[in-house]
C-alpha positions in Angstrom: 156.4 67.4 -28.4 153.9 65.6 -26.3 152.2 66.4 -22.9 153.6 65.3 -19.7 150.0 63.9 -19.0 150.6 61.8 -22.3 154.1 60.9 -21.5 152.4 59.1 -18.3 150.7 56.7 -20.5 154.2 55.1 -21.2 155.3 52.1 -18.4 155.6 54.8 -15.4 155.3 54.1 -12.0 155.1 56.8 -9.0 157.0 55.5 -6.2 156.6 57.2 -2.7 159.2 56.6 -0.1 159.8 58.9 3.4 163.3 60.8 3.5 164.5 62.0 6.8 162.3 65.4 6.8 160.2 64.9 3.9 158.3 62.6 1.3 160.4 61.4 -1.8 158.3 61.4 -4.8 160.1 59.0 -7.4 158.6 58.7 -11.0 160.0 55.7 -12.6 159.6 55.4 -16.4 160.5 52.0 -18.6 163.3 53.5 -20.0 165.4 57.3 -20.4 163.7 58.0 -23.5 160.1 57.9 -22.3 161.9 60.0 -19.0 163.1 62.6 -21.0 159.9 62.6 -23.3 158.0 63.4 -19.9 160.4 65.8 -18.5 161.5 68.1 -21.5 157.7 69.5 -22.0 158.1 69.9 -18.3 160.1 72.5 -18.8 158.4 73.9 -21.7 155.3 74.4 -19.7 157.2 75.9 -16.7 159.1 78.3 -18.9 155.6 79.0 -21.2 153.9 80.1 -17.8 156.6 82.3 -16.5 156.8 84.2 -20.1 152.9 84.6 -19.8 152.8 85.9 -16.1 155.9 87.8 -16.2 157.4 88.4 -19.8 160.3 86.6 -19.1 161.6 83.2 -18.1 164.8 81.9 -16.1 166.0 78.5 -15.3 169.1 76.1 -14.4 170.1 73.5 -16.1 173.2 70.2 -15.1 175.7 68.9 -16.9 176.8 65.3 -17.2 175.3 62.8 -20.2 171.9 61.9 -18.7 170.1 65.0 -19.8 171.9 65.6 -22.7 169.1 63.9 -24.5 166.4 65.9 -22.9 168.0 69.3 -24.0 167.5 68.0 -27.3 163.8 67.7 -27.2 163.9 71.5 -26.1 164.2 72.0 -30.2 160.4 71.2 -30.6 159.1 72.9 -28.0 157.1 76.1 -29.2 158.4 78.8 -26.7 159.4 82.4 -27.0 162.7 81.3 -26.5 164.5 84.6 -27.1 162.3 85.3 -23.7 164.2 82.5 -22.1 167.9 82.3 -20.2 169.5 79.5 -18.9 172.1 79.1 -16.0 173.9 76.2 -15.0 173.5 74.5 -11.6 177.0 73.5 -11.7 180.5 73.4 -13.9 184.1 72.3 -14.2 186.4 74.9 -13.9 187.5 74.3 -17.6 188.1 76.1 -20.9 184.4 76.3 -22.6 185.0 74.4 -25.2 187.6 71.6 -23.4 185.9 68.0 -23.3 185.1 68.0 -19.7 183.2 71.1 -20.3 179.6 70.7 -19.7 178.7 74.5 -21.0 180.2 72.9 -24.5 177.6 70.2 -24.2 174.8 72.1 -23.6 175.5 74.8 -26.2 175.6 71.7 -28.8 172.6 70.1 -27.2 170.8 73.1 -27.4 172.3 75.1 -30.7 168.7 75.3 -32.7 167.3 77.2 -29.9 169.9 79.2 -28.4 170.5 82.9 -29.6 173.1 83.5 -32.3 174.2 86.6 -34.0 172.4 85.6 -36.9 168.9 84.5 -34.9 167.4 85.4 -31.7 167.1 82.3 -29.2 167.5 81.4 -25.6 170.6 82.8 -23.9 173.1 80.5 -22.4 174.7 81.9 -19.4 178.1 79.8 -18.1 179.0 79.6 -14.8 182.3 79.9 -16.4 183.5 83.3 -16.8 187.1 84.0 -15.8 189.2 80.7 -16.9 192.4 82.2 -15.0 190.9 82.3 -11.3 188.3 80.6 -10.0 187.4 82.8 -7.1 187.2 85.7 -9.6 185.3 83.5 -12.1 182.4 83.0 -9.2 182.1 86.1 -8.4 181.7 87.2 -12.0 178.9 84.4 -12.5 177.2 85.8 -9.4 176.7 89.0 -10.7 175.6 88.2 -13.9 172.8 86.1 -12.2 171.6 89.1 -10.3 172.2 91.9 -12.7 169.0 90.1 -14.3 166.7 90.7 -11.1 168.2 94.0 -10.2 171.2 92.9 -7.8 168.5 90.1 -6.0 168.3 86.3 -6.5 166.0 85.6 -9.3 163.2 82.9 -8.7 164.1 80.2 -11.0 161.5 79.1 -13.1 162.5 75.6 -13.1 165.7 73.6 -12.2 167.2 70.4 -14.0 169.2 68.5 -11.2 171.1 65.5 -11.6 172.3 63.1 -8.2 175.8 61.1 -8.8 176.3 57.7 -7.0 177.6 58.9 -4.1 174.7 60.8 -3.3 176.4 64.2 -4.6 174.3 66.7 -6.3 175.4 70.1 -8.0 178.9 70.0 -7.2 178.1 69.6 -3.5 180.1 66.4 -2.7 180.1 63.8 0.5 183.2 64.8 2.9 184.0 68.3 1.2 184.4 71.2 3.3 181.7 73.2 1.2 179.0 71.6 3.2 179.8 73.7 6.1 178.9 76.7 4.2 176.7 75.8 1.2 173.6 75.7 3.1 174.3 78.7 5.0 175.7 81.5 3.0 174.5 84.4 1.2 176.5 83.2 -2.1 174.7 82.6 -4.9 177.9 80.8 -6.7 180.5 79.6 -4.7 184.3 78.2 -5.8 184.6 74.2 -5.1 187.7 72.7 -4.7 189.2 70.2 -5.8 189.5 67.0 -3.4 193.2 66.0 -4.0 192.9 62.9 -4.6 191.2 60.4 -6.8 187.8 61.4 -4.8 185.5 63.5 -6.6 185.6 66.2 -7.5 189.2 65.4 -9.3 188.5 68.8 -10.8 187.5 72.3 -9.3 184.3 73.0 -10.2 181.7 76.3 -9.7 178.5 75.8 -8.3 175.3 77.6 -7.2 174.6 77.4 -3.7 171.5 75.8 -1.7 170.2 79.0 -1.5 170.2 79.6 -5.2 168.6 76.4 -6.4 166.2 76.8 -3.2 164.9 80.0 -4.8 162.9 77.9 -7.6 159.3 77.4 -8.5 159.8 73.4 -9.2 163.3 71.3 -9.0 163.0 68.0 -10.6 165.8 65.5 -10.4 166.6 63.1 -13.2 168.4 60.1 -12.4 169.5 56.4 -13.6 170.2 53.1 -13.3 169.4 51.1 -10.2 172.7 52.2 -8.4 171.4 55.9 -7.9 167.8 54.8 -7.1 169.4 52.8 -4.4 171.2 55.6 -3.1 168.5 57.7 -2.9 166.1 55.5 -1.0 169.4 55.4 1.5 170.6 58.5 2.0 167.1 60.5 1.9 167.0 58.9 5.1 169.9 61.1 6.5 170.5 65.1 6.7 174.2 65.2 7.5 175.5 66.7 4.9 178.9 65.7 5.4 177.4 62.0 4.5 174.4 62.2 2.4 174.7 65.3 0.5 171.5 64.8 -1.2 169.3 63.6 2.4 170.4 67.0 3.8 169.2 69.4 0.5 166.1 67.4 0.9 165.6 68.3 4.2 165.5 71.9 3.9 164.2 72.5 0.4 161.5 74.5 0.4 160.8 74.2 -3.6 158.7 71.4 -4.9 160.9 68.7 -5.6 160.4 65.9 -7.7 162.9 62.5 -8.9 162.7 60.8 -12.3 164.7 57.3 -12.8 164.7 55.2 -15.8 166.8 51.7 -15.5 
């Protein structure tokens, strides 16, 4: 796996834009593959440091197709991986292994590196974990995210974000009622809804809460096509949340946050 300093001397671009409350950092690479081949050692660095200053690493991780690719890459990387657990930022409240699941395409995407009974490896830890009710399936992810820092949010090492086209992030959506509480409660996972209509989300979904993915050492968003760049020169410019979902996390992250777009 290369560096990320080597990945830079691909057709990247750092484009600097200011947001409502902050500066958007935005590195824009040729094309997905050189994106991923800059972000997955990224990670691999971010998880190699934590293991060396603290025995142990801990990070989030999106759904969707964009970073299915990047999870991949994760293969090569030399890292203590049975050191390693991963969380997701967000989920469908789905059967595991249904379609829509994004835990099933991680676990595929990351299969050489993730424990087995027959191998140690990373553990995988899904936000889905009571299919029946999804109030009692957020509280159960809850508590297995603090039962790992003794009943306390853990620091996340890193955090893999993705940004949909209407500005959404996690499962933190324009017009839904969780954004009168996301930013504001002591939740570390919290139940969303579904919208009821043709809106997203079409399906109810688990998600970590601002607080949650604020707790991290570095948060890096990877994002593509022109469409989403577009947005996020636009709504950066807001913090209502009820409008520009992503403007308003911006605007009160604390965490070092930067964007990656390929076309």
């Amino acid at each position: 796996m290369i560096s990320p300093a080597e990945a830079l001397n691909s057709d990247s671009e750092l484009v600097t834009f200011q947001g409502a409350r902050t500066e958007v950092r935005v590195r824009c690479f040729a094309t997905a593959a050189d994106a991923g081949a800059y972000i997955a050692p990224l990670i691999a660095n971010a998880l190699r440091d934590a293991i060396a200053q603290r025995g142990q690493a801990v990070w989030v991780g999106c759904g969707g197709t964009t970073p299915k690719p990047i999870y991949e890459r994760l293969a090569d990387a030399d890292v203590d991986w049975d050191k390693v657990r991963l969380f997701q930022v967000d989920e469908r409240f789905v059967p595991t292994d249904a379609q829509a699941s994004n835990t099933r395409m991680m676990r595929e995407a990351l299969s050489p590196i993730l424990s087995a009974a027959s191998k140690p490896g990373m553990e995988m830890v899904s936000l889905i974990q009571d299919i029946d009710d999804q109030y009692a399936c957020a509280a159960k992810a809850e508590a297995s995210l603090r039962d790992m820092n003794q009943g306390v949010a853990p620091t996340l090492d890193f955090a893999l974000m993705g940004m949909g086209p209407d500005a959404h992030y996690a499962s933190i959506f324009p017009g839904h009622a969780i954004n009168g509480i996301v930013y504001t409660t002591d939740a570390l996972v919290l139940p969303v809804t579904a919208s009821g209509t043709e809106a997203e989300p079409v399906l109810p979904r688990i998600t970590l809460s601002v607080s949650a993915i604020d707790n991290s050492r570095k948060i890096v968003f990877f994002i593509t096509g022109q469409t989403k760049l577009d947005v996020l020169k636009t709504a950066s410019q807001s913090a209502d949340p009820y409008t520009s979902p992503i403007g308003a996390f911006l605007a009160q992250c604390p965490a070092p946050v930067e964007f990656v777009w390929a076309p």
